[in-house]
N, C-alpha and C positions, 0 to 999 in steps of 0.2 A: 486464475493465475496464482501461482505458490508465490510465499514472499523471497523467496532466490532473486526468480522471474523480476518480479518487482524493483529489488534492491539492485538488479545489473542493469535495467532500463534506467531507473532512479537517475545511479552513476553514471549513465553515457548520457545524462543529462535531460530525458523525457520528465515532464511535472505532471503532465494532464494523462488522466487515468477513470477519464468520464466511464461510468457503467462495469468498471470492469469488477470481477465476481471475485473475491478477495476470502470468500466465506473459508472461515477456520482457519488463517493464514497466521502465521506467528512473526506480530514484527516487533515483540519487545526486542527495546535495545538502538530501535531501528530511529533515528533522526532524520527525519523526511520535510526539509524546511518547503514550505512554499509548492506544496503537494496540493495537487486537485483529485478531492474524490468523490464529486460531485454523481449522485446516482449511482454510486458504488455499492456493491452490494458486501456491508462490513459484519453482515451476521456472525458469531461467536469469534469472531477478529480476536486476538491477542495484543494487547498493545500495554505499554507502561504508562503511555500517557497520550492523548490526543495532542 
């Protein structure tokens, strides 16, 4: 999944994100409160801050 993908689920209000393959996604910027990424796969993920 691209962090788009992500950020228009996020918004329509999905939190759980068990397993999903997020490798190389770009979420600086991206406030994700109360996000599940349980078994997610965050290899070279972009993030500003966990």
């Amino acid at each position: 999944m691209n962090a788009d993908e992500l950020r228009k689920r996020y918004a329509a209000g999905e939190r759980i994100f068990h397993e999903t393959n997020l490798k190389e996604a770009s979420l600086q910027a991206a406030f994700l409160s109360h996000i599940c990424l349980a078994c997610a796969n965050l290899k070279e993920v972009a993030v500003d801050r966990l």
